[in-house]
C-alpha positions in Angstrom: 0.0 0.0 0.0 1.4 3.4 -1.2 1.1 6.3 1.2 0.6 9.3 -0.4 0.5 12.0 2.4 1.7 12.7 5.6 0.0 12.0 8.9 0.5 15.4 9.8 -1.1 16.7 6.6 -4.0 14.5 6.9 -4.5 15.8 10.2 -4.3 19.5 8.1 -1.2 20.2 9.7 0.8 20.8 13.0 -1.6 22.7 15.1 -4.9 20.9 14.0 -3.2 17.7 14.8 -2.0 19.2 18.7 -5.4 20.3 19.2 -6.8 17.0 18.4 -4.7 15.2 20.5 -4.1 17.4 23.4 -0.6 18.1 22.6 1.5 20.9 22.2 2.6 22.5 18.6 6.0 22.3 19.4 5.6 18.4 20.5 4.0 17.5 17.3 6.7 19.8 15.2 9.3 17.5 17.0 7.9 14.7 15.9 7.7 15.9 12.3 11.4 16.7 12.1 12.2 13.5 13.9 10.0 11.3 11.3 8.4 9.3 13.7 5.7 9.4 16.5 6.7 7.8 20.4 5.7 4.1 20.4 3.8 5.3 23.7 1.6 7.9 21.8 1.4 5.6 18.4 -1.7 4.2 19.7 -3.9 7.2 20.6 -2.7 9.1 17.8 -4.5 6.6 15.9 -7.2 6.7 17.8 -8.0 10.6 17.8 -7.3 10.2 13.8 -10.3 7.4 13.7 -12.7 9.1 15.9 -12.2 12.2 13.3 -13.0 10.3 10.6 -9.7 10.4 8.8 -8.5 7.5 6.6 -5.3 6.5 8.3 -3.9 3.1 9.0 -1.4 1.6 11.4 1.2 2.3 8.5 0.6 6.2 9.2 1.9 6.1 13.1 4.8 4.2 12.1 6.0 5.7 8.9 4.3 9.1 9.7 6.0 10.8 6.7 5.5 8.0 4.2 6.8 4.6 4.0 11.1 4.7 3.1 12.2 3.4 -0.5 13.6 0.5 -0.4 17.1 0.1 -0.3 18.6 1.1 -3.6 22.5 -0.2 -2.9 21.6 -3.6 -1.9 19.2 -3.8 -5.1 16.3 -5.4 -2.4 17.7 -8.3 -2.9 17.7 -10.7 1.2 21.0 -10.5 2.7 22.6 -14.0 2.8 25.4 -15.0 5.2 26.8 -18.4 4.8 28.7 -18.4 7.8 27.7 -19.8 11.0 27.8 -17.5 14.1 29.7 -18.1 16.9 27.0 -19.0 19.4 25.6 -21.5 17.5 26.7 -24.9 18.1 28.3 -27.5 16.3 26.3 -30.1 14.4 26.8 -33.0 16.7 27.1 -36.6 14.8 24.2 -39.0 16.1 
């Protein structure tokens, strides 16, 4: 699913969103420039967005300014190690 919008815009910005949820401007402008909401507030944030009627997801408190691109270098393909770490333990013969 493609996110096309901030959580903070769908809220229609900063201080609509700190009204709604009883914050202050300046705590929601943190959490803009940080690019993620507290795990504590995640839930209510939600919540407030819901009772409002607004269209947002669980994907919105988590990747409040959109979901990141994938990662271009490593060409998205799984990272493969071959080598066994050292706290595993040694196949034992039966």
């Amino acid at each position: 699913m493609e996110q096309l919008c901030s959580i903070f815009t769908l809220f229609g910005g900063i201080r609509p969103m700190a009204r709604a949820l009883g914050e202050s401007p300046s705590k929601v402008m943190a959490w803009k420039r940080a690019g993620h909401i507290p795990a504590q507030t995640q839930a209510k944030v939600l919540e407030k967005g819901l009772a409002q009627g607004l269209p947002l997801t669980a994907e919105h408190v988590v990747f409040p300014l959109g979901r990141p691109a994938p990662d271009v270098a490593n060409g998205g393909a799984a990272v493969v190690c071959d080598q066994p770490g050292k706290a595993q333990r040694a196949k034992v013969a039966a």
